[in-house]
C-alpha positions in Angstrom: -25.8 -2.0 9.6 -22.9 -3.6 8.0 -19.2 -3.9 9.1 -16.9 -0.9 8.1 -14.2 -2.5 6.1 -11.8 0.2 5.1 -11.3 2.1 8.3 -10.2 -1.2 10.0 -8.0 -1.9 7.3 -6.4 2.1 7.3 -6.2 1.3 11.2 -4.6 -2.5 10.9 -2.3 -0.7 7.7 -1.3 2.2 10.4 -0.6 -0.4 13.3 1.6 -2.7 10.8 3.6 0.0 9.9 4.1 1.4 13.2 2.1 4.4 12.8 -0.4 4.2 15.4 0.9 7.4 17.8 -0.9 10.5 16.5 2.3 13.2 16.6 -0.1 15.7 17.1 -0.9 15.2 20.5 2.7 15.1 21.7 4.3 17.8 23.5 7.4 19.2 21.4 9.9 17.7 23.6 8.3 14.2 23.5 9.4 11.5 20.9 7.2 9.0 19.4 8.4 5.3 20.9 6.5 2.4 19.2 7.9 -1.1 20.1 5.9 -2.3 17.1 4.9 -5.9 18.5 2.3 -6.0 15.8 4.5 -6.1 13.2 7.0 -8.8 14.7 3.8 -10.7 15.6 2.3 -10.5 11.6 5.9 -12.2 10.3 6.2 -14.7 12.9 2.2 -16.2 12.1 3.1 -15.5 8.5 6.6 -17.4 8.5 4.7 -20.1 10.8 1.8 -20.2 8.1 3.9 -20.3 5.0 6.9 -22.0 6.4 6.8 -25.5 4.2 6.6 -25.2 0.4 2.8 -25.7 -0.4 2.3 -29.0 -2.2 -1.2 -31.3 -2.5 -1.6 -34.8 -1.5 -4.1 -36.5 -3.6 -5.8 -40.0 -2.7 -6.4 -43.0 -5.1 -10.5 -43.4 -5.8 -9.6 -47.3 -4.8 -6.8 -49.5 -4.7 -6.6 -50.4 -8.3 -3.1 -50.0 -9.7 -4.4 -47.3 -12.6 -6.0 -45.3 -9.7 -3.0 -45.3 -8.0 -0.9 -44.6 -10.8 -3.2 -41.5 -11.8 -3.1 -40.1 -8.4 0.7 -40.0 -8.4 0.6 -38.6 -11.8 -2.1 -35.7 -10.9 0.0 -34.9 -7.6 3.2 -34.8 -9.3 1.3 -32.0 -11.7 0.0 -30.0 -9.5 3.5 -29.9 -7.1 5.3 -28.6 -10.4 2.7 -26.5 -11.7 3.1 -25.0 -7.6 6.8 -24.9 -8.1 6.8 -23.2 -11.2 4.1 -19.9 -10.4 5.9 -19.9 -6.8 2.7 -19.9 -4.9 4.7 -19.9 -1.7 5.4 -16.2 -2.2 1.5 -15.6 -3.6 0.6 -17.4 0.1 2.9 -15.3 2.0 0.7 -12.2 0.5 -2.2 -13.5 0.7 -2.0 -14.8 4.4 -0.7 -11.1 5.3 -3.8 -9.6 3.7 -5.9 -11.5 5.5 -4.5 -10.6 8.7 -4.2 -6.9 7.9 -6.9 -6.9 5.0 -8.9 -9.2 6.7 -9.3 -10.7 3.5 -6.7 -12.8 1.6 -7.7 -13.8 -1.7 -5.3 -16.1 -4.9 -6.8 -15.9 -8.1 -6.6 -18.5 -11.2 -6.5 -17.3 -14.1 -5.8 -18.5 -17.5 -3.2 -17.4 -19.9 -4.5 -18.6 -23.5 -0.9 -17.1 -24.6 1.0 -19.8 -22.9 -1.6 -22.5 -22.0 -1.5 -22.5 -18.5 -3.3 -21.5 -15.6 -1.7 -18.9 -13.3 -2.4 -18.4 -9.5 -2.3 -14.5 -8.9 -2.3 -12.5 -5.6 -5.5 -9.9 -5.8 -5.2 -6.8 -3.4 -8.5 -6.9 -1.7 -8.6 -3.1 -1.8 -10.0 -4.3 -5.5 -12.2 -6.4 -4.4 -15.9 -6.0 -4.3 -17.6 -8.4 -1.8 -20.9 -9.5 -1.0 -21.7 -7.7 2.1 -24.7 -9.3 3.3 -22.1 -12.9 3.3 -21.4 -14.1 6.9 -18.6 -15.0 8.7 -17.6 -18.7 7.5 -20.2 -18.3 4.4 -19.5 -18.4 0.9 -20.0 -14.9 -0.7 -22.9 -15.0 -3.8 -20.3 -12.9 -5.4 -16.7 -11.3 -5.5 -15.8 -8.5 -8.2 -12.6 -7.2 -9.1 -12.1 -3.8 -10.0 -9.3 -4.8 -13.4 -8.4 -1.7 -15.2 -7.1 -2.3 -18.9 -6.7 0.1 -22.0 -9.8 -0.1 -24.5 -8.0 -2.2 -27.1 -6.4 -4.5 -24.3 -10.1 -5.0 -23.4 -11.1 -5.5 -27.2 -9.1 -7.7 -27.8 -9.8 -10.2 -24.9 -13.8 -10.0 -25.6 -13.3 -9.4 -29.4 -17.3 -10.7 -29.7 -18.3 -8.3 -27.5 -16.1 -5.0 -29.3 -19.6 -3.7 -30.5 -21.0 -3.6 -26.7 -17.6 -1.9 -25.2 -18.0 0.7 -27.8 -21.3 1.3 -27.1 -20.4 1.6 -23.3 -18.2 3.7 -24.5 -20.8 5.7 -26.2 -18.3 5.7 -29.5 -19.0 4.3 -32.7 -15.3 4.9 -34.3 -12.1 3.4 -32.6 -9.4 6.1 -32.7 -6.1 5.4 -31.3 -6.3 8.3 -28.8 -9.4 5.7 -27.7 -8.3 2.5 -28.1 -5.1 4.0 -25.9 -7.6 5.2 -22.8 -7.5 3.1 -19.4 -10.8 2.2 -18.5 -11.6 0.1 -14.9 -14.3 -2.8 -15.3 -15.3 -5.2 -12.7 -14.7 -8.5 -13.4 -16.9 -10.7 -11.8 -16.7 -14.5 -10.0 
């Protein structure tokens, strides 16, 4: 039957925000009291869960000195590269969609203009998920809904311009065009 995604997440949304008390049903001389518990309860397991700065501890393939020596290197790397895209803060919104969300989700992705890889926090509202995956399974597929402007989009796939023009249905790239937003799904 399938599980109904985005009315528990309007619902967890409402009761994060304090918004739970439908005003209504009150009588004119009643005020709406909400001792929002839900919302003092999200920051504490949030604070608890992404307390500690996130760092990796990696484990020599033997006791050789080299192996050793790598795995120091390659854990040293990885704590910078940490430090410097501030993943504690792309945690902190990821572990509060997946209590609210119920899906918490940190994206790499590579930026060929710098070189690096960067971790990114995807709103799961964006997300399109495999909906026959169980609880604990590993989806067969995740799709982001990206939206870019047509030249943006050109210019990441340049060998596949002809085929975005064609989806398009346009043969000639105006500026008005190449200016337009368009969403694609971008699939994992």
């Amino acid at each position: 039957s399938g599980y109904d995604l985005e009315s528990v997440r309007n619902q967890n949304e409402r009761y994060y925000l304090g918004k739970q008390i439908d005003r209504s049903k009150l009588y004119n001389y009643q005020v709406p009291y909400v001792d929002n518990q839900i919302y003092v309860g999200t920051q504490a397991i949030m604070s608890y869960v992404t307390g500690a700065n996130p760092s990796c501890e990696i484990t020599p393939e033997d006791d050789s000195l080299q192996s050793q020596v790598m795995a120091e290197d390659l854990e040293t790397a990885v704590n910078i590269h940490t430090e410097k895209w501030n993943l504690a803060k792309k945690l902190k919104s990821a572990a509060k969609n997946m209590y609210t969300k119920r899906v918490g989700v940190i994206k790499l992705k590579y930026d060929p203009k710098i070189g690096d890889i960067i971790p990114i926090s995807v709103d799961p509202n964006n997300l399109i998920l495999d909906k026959d995956c169980l609880l604990g399974e590993e989806p067969r597929f995740i799709a982001e809904i990206c939206t870019d402007s047509v030249a943006a989009l050109i210019k990441k796939f340049p060998d596949a311009e002809d085929k975005i023009m064609k989806a398009l249905g346009r043969t000639r790239k105006t500026p008005k065009m190449l200016g337009q937003i368009v969403a694609y799904n971008e699939v994992w």
